[in-house]
C-alpha positions in Angstrom: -82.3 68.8 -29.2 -82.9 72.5 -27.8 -78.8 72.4 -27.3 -78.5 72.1 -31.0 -81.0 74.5 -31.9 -79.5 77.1 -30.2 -76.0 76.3 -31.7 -77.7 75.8 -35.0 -79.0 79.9 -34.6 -75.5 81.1 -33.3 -74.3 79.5 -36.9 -76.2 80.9 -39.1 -76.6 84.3 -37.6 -73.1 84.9 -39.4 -73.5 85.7 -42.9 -75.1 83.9 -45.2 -74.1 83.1 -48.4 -76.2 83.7 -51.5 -77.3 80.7 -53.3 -78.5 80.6 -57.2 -80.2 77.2 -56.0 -80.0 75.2 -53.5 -82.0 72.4 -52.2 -82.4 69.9 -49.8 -84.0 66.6 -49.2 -84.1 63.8 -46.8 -84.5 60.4 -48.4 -82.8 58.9 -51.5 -85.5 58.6 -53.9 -86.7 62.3 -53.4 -82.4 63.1 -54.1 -82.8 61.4 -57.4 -86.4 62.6 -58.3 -84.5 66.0 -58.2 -81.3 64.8 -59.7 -83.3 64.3 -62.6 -85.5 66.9 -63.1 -83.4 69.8 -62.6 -80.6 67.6 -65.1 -78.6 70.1 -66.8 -79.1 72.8 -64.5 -78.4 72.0 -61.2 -75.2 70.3 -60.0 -74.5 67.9 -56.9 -73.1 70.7 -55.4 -75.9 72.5 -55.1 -78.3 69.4 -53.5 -77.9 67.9 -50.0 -79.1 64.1 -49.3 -79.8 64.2 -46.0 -79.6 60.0 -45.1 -77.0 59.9 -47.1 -75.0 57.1 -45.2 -77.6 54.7 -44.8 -79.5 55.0 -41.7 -82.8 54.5 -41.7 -86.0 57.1 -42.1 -87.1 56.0 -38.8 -84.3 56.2 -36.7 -83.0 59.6 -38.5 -82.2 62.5 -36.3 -80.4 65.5 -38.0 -76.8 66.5 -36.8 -76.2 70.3 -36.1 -74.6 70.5 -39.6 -77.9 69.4 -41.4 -79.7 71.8 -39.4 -77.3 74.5 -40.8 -78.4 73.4 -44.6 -82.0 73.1 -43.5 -81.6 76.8 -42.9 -80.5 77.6 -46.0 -81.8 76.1 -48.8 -84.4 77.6 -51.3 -86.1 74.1 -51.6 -86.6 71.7 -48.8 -88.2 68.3 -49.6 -89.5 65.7 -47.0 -91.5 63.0 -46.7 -93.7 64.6 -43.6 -94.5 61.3 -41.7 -94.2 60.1 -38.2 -90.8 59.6 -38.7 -90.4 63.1 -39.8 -91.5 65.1 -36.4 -88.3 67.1 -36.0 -88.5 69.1 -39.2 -91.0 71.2 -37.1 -88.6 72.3 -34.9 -85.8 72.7 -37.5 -88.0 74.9 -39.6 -88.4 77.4 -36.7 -85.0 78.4 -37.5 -84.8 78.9 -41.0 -82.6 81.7 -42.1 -83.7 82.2 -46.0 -87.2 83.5 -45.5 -87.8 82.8 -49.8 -87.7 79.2 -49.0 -90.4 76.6 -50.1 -90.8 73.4 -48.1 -92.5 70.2 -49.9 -94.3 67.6 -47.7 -94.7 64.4 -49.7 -98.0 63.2 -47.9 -99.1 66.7 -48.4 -98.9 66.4 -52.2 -100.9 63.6 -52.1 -103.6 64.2 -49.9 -106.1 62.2 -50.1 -104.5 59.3 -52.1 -102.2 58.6 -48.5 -102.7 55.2 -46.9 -102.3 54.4 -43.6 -100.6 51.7 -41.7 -102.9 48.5 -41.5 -102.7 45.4 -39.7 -103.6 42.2 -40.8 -104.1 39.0 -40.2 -100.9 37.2 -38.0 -99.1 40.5 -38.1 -97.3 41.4 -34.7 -99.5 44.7 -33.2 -98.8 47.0 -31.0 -101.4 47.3 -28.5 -99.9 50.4 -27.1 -100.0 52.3 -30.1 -103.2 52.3 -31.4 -103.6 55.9 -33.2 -103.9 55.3 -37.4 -100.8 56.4 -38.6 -99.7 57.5 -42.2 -97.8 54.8 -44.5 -94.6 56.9 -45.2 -93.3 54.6 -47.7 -95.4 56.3 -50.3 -92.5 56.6 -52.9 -92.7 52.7 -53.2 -95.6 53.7 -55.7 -94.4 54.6 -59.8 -97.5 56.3 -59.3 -97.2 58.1 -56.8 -93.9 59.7 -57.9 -95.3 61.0 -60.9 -97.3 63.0 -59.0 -94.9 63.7 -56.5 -91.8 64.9 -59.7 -94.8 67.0 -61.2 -94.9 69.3 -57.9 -91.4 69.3 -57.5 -91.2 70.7 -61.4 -93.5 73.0 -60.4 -91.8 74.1 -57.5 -88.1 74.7 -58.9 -89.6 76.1 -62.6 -91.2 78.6 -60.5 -88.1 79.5 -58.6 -86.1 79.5 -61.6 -88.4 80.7 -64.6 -85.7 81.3 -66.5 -84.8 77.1 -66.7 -88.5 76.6 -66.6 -88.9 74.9 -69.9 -86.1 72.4 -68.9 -87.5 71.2 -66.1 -90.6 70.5 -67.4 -88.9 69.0 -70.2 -86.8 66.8 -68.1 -90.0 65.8 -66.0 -92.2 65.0 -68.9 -89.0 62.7 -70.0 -89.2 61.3 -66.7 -92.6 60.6 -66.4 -92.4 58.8 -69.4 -90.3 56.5 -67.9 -91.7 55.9 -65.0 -95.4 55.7 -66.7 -93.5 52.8 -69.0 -92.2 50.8 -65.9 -95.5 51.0 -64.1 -97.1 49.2 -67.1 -94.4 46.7 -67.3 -95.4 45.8 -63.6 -99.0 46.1 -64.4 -98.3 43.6 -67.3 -96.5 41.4 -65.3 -98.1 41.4 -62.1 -101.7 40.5 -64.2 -100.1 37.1 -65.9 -98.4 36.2 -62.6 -99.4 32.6 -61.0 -99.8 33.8 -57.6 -101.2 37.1 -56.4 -100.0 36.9 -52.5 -96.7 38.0 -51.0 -95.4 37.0 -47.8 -93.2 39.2 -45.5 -90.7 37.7 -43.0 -90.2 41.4 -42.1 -91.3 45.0 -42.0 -93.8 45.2 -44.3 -93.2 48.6 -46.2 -94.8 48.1 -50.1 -98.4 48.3 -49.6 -98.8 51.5 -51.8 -96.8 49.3 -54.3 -99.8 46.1 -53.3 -102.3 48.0 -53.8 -101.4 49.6 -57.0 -101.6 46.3 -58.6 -104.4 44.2 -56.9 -102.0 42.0 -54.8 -102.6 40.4 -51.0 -100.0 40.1 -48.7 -99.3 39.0 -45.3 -96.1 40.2 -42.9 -94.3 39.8 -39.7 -94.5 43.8 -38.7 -96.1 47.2 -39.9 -94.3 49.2 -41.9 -92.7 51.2 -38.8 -92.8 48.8 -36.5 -89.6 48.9 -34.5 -89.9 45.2 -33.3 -86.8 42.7 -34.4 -88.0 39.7 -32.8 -91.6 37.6 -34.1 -93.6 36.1 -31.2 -94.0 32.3 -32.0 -97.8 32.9 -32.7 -96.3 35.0 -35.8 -94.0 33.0 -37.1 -96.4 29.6 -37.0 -99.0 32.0 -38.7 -96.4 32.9 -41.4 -95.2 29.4 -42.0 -98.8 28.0 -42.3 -99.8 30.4 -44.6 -96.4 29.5 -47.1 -97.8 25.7 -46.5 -101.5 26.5 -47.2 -100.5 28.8 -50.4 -97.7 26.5 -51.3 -95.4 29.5 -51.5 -91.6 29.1 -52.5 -90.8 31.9 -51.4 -90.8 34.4 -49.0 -90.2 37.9 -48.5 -87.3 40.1 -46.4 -86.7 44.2 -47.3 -83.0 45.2 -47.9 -81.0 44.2 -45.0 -79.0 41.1 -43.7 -81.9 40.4 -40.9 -82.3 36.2 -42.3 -83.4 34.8 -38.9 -87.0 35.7 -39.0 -87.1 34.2 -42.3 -85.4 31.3 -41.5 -87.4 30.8 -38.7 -90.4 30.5 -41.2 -89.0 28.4 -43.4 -87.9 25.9 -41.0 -91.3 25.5 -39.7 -93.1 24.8 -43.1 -93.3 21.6 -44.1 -91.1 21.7 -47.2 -88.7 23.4 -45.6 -87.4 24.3 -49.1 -88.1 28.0 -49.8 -85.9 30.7 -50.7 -85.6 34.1 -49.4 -85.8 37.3 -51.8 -85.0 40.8 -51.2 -87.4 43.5 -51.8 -85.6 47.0 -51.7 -87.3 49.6 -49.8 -84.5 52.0 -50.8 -84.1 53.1 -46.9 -80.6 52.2 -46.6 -79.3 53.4 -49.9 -76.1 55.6 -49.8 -73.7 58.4 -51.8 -71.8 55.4 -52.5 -74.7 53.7 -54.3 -75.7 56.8 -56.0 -72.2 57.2 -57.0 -71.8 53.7 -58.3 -75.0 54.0 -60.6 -78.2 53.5 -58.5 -81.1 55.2 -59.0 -84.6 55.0 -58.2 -85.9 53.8 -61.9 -82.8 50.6 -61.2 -84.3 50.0 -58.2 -87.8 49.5 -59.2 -86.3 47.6 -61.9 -84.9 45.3 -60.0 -87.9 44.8 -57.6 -89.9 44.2 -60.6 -87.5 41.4 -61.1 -87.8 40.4 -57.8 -91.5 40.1 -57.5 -91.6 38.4 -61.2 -90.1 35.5 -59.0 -91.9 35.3 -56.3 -95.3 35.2 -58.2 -94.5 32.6 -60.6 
C-alpha cells in the first residue's frame, strides 16, 4: 500500500480542479442515500461509488485511482468498520483541506451492535476481540438517522440548496418511516418468529428491530466458506425441531451449505430464499432501477415467506 500512497501524492500534487460538489462514498446504499437527497441538485457526475463492481465490503481495497477521488472530494462517506481500516491511511493524503468525512458507526454511537455468536454458529477462536456489526444500513431505522446527517452535512456545504435537501430528506424519510411499519406490521402477524441462516449472517440490526430470533452458519464477517459437520447437524436440527420450510442464504450463488442442511433434515423438503445484503450490488443494477427502498422491498417480501 505505501507504493500507492506515494503515487497517489505525486498525482494530486498537480493541480487540482475546483469542484461545486463532489462526493464520495464506499458502499451502494450510502450512493443511493445521497442520490436521493441531493435529487435535483447534484448529478452522477459529481458522486463516486466506490464498490461499484460488486466486490464485497470485506474484501475491498482501493485502487490508486480511488485514492485520487478520496483526495478530492468535499464529502466523503463510509461505513468506518473493521472492514474499513485503510481509509486511515488514505485520509492522510487528502488534498482538499474543506473536506468533511462521515463515519456511519460514528453517527450512531451508541445504537451500534456488535458481532454476536450464538448458539451452533461457527467461532473463531482466534479472534476473540468484540467487533462492530458493519451491516448497520440493513436497519430502515437506522438510515433515517444516517440520511438526516448526511442532509445536514451537504445543506451546510451548500446553504444555498439547503431547503432542497431537507426537502428531499423529509420526502425520504417518509418513505422509509412507511416501509418500516409495513415490516413492523408484517413481521407482528407472521407465524413464525425465527430465521435460519445457511450463511453469513449479516441482518441482525434488521432482527432486532423487529423482535425476531435467528440462528446462522457464520458471523456477519466471518470469512469461512466451508461449515464444520457440528454446524451443519445443528442447523438441520433446528429446521426439524422448528419445522421450518425454509432456510436462509444472502445474495450470492453459494447453495452447498444450504443444501447441505436440507439434506440432513428429515423432510428433506425446504426451499432456499435469498435475503439481499446489498454488498454485491453494481452501476449496472443502479442503472437498471435498483435502489435501496426496492431492495428492502423485496426482502420484506422475502421474509413474508419465510415466516408464514
Amino acid at each position: 500500500m505505501r507504493k500507492i500512497f506515494i503515487l497517489v501524492c505525486m498525482l494530486v500534487s498537480v493541480a487540482v480542479p475546483c469542484y461545486a460538489s463532489s462526493i464520495v462514498t464506499t458502499i451502494f446504499p450510502i450512493y443511493d442515500w445521497v442520490c436521493e437527497i441531493s435529487a435535483k441538485i447534484l448529478s452522477s457526475s459529481d458522486m463516486t461509488f466506490l464498490l461499484n463492481n460488486g466486490v464485497d465490503l470485506h474484501s475491498y481495497q482501493p485502487s490508486v485511482d480511488d485514492m485520487v477521488k478520496i483526495s478530492k472530494a468535499d464529502v466523503f462517506i463510509y461505513v468506518g468498520g473493521e472492514s474499513d481500516e485503510w481509509v486511515d491511511d488514505a485520509l492522510k493524503n487528502v488534498v482538499n483541506k474543506n473536506q468533511v468525512v462521515i463515519n456511519l458507526l460514528d453517527v450512531l454511537g451508541d445504537k451500534v451492535k456488535h458481532e454476536e455468536i450464538v448458539e451452533g454458529m461457527e467461532h473463531d477462536h482466534d479472534h476473540e476481540e468484540e467487533e462492530a456489526d458493519e451491516h448497520l444500513w440493513l436497519s430502515l431505522r437506522n438510515a433515517e438517522i444516517i440520511c438526516r446527517k448526511i442532509c445536514e452535512v451537504l445543506a451546510a456545504k451548500d446553504p444555498e440548496h439547503s431547503e432542497i435537501y431537507m426537502s428531499n430528506t423529509e420526502n425520504y424519510i417518509r418513505e422509509l418511516s412507511e416501509l418500516d411499519s409495513l415490516y413492523e406490521a408484517s413481521i407482528d402477524k407472521s407465524v413464525r418468529k425465527v430465521l435460519l441462516f445457511a450463511d453469513r449472517f449479516q441482518f441482525r440490526y434488521m432482527i432486532d428491530d423487529y423482535g425476531l430470533k435467528y440462528y446462522a452458519a457464520f458471523s456477519g464477517c466471518s470469512a469461512e466458506s466451508e461449515a464444520s459437520f457440528e454446524t451443519v447437524i445443528f442447523l438441520a436440527d433446528k429446521v426439524n425441531e422448528l419445522g421450518l420450510p425454509y432456510v436462509i442464504m444472502i445474495d450470492g450463488t453459494r447453495h452447498k451449505i444450504p443444501e447441505t442442511i436440507i439434506a440432513n433434515t428429515k423432510a428433506k423438503n425446504q426451499r432456499i430464499l435469498t435475503l439481499d445484503s446489498m454488498q454485491s450490488a453494481t452501476m449496472r443494477d443502479i442503472q437498471n432501477g435498483t435502489t435501496y427502498l426496492s431492495v428492502m422491498r423485496a426482502n420484506l417480501d422475502t421474509l413474508n415467506k419465510a415466516l408464514n
